[in-house]
C-alpha distance (Angstrom), angle and dihedral (degrees) to the residues before:
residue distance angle dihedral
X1 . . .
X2 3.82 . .
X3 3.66 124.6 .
X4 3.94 104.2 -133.6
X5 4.15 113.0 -116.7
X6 3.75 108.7 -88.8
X7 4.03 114.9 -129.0
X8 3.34 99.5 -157.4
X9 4.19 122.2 -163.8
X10 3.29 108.6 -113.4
X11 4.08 121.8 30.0
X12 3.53 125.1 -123.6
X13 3.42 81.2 -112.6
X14 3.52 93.9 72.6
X15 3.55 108.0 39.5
X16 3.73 109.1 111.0
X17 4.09 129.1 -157.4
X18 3.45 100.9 -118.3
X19 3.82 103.9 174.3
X20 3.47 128.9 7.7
X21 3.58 144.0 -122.4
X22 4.49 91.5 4.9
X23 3.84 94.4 125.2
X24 3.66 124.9 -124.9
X25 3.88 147.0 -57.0
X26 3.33 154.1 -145.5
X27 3.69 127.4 -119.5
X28 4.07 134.3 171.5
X29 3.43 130.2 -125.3
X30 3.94 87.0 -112.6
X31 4.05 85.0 69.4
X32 4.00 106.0 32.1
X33 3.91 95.6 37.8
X34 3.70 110.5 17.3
X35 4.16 96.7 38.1
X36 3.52 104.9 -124.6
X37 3.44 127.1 163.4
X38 4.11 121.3 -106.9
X39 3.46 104.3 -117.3
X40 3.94 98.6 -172.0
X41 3.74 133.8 -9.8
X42 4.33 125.6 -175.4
X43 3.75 124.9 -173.0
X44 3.85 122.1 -130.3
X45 3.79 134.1 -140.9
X46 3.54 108.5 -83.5
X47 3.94 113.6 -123.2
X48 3.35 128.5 -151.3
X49 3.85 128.6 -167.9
X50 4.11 88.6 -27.5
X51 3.71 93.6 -56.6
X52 3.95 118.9 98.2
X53 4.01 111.1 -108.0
X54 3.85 115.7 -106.9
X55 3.62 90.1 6.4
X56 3.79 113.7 138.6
């Protein structure tokens, strides 16, 4: 079975770098295709290699 082609919101085109260098996210299909508005969004503590980052 075929997934049908996604039409997403905005085109690549469009999306802009706003900041640099703040590594990556997640967002639904409700946001990037459908349009809807993000409600909330929280940052967790980076880990790296097991061990928190910047944690002494």
């Amino acid at each position: 079975m075929t997934q049908p082609e996604k039409h997403y919101k905005i085109s690549g085109e469009d999306i802009q770098e706003l900041i640099t260098n703040m590594g990556s996210c997640i967002a639904t299909d409700r946001i990037v295709v459908d349009g809807v508005s993000i409600g909330y969004m929280y940052r967790e503590v980076q880990m790296e290699m097991g061990i928190l980052d910047g944690a002494s």
